[in-house]
RODO-2510 file (C-alpha; in nm, 4 decimals, decimal comma):
residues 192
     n   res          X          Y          Z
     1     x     8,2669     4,2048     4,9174
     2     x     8,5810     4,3272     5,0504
     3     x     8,6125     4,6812     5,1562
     4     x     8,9789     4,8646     5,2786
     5     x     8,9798     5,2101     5,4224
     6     x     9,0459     5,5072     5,1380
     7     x     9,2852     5,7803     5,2339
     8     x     9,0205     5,9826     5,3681
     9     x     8,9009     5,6995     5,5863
    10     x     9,2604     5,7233     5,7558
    11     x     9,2841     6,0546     5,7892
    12     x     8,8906     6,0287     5,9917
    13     x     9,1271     5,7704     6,1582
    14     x     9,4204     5,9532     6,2444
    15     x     9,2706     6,2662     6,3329
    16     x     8,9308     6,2686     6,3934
    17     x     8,8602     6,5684     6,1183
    18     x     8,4776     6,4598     6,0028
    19     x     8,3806     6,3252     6,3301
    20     x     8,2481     6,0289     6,2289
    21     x     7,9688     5,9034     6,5048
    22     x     8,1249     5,6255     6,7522
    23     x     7,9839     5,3580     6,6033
    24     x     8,0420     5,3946     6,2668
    25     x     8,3936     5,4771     6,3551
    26     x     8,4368     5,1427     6,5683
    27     x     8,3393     4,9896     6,2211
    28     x     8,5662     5,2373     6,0549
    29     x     8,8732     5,0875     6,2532
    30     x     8,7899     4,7335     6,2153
    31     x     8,7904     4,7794     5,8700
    32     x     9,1488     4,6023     5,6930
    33     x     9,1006     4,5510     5,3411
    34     x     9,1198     4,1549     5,4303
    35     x     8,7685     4,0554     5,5863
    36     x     8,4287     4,0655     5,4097
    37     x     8,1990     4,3029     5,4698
    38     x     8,0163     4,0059     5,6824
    39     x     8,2280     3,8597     5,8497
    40     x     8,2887     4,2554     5,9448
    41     x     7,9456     4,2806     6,0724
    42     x     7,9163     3,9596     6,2643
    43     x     8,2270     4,1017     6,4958
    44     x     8,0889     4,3608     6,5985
    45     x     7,7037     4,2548     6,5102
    46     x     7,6365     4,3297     6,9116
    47     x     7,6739     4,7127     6,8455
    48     x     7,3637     4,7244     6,6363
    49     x     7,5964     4,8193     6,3077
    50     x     7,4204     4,6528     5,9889
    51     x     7,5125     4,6770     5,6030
    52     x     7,3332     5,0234     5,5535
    53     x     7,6187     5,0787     5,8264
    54     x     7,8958     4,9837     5,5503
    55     x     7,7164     5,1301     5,2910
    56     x     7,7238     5,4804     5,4460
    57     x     8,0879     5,4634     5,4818
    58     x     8,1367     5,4043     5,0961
    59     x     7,8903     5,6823     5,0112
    60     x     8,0841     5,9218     5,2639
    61     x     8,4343     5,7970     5,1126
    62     x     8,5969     5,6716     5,4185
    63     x     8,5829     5,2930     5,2651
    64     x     8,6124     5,1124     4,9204
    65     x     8,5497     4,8044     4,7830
    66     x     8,8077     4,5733     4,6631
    67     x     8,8666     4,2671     4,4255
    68     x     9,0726     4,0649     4,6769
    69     x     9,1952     4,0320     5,0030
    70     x     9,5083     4,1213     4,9698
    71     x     9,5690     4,4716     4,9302
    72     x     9,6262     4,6590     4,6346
    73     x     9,9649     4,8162     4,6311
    74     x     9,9819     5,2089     4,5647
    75     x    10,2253     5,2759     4,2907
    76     x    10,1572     5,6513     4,2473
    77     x    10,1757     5,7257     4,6019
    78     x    10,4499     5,5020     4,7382
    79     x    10,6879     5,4738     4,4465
    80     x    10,7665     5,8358     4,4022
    81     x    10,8317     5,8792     4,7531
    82     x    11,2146     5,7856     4,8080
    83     x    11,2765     6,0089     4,5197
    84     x    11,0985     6,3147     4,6842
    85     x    11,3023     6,2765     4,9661
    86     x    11,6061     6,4725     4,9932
    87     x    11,9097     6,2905     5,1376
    88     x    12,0352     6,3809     5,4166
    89     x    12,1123     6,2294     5,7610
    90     x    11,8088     6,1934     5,9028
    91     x    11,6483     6,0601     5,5603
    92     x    11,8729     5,8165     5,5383
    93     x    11,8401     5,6803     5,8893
    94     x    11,4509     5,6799     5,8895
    95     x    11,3823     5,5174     5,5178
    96     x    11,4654     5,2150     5,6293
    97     x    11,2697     5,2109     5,9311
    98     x    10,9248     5,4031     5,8228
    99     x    10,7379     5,2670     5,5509
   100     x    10,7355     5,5221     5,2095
   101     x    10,4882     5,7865     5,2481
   102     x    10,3814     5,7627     5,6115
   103     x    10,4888     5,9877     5,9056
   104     x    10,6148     5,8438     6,2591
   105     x    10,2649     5,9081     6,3733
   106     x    10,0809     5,7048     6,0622
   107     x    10,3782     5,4210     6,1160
   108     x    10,2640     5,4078     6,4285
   109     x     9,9136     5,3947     6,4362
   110     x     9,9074     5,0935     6,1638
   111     x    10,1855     4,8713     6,3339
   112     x     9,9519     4,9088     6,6518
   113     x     9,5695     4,9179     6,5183
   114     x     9,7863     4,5794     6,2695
   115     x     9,9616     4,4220     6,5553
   116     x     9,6677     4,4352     6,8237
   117     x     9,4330     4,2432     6,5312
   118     x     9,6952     3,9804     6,4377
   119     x     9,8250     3,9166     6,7853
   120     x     9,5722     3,9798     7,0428
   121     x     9,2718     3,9497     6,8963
   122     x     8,9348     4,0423     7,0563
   123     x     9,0733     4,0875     7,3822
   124     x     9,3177     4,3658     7,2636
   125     x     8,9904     4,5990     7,1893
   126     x     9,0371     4,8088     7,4527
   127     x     9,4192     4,8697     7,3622
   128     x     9,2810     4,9414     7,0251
   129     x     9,0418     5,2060     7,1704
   130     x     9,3134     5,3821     7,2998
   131     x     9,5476     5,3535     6,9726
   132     x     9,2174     5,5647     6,8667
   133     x     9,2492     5,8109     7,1126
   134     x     9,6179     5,8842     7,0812
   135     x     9,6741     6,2294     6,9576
   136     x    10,0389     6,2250     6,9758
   137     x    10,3716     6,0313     6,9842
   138     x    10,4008     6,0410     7,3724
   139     x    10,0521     5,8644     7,3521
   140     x    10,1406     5,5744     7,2293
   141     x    10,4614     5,5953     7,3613
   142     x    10,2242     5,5527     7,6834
   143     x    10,0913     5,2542     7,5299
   144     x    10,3972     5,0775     7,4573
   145     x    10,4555     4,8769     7,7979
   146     x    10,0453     4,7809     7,8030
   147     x    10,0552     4,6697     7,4615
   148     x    10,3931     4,4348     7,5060
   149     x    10,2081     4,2924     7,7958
   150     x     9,8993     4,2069     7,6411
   151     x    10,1240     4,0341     7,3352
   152     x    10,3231     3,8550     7,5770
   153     x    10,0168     3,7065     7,7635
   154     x     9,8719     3,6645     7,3966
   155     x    10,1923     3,5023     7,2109
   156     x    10,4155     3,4760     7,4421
   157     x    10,7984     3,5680     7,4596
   158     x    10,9398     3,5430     7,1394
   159     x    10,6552     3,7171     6,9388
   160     x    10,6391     4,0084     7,2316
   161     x    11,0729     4,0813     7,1653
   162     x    11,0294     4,1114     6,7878
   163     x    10,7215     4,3356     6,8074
   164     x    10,8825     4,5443     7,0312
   165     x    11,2319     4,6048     6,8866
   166     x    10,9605     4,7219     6,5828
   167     x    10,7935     4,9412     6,8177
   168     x    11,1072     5,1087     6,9773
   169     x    11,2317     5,1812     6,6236
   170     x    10,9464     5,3674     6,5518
   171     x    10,8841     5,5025     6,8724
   172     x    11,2032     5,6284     6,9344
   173     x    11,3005     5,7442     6,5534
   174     x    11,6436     5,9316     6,5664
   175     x    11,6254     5,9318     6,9278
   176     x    11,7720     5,6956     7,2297
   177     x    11,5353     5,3944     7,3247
   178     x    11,4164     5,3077     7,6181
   179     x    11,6244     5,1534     7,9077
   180     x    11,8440     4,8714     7,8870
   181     x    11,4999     4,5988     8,0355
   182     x    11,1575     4,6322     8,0246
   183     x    10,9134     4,4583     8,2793
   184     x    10,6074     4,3316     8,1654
   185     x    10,5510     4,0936     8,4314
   186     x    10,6787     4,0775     8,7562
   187     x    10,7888     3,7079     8,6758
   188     x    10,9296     3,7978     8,3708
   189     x    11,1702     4,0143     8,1988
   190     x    11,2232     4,0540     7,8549
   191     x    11,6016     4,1741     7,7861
   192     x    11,7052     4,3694     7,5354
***
């Protein structure tokens, strides 16, 4: 069975309002709506988490199952969005760039908590800790030059230019980005 995070699931996520215990919230995060609910528990098996472990997750309504592994889209909630929205210049700079419905902060918890999974992997758990711990924009504003350095090590150039011209457009929403380089490595610079 397949099991995606519900909206209150994110929100446990995001702000750490039912304070979940560690462990189940370690579960919580790993959870994607594309992996099984075993192959869930045999990556993080060593942290004594076990299918009554996924089970009281559904019961508390932070996860649900799903048919497939691809997820379902949200009509209701994303469709009406862009027509909620009053125009305006700020609107109309920032629909392009944050996905309908989410605020900078949810844009950028996902492309991180997303982005660490796809690209780093395993080793990118610890980055992914601190995603968790972010309580703010300047957070994971912190996290920006750690992450791109983990990708590049991970993926390489290319991958670690295109995540982060995502990254600076929703880190730096409406405002100036960063300076004109960024150093990840002392042997290498990735221009801008």
């Amino acid at each position: 069975m397949i099991f995606d995070k519900t909206d209150k699931g994110r929100e446990e996520i995001a702000t750490r309002k039912y304070q979940l215990a560690s462990r189940l919230r370690t579960l919580l995060v790993m959870v994607d709506g594309k992996q099984t609910g075993d192959g869930l528990l045999q990556k993080i098996g060593g942290l004594g988490l076990n299918e009554e472990s996924l089970a009281e997750l559904e019961k508390n309504g932070f996860i649900q199952a799903i048919l497939s592994a691809v997820p379902a889209p949200e009509p209701v909630s994303a469709a009406p969005q862009p027509q909620v929205q009053p125009p305006g210049p700020v609107q109309t700079g920032t629909a392009d760039i944050l996905p309908p419905g989410q605020t900078q902060f949810e844009a950028i918890y996902h492309f991180y908590t997303e982005t660490i999974k796809s690209t780093i992997g395993l080793r990118g758990y610890g980055l992914q800790l601190k995603v968790e711990k972010a309580a703010s924009i300047d957070d994971f504003t912190q996290l920006r030059d750690p992450y791109l350095e983990a990708v590049l090590k991970a993926k390489g150039k290319e991958i670690a230019r295109s995540l982060r011209a995502r990254l600076d457009q929703l880190l730096y929403l409406g405002e100036a980005a960063p300076p004109t380089t960024t150093i990840i490595d002392p042997n290498t610079t990735l221009p801008e």
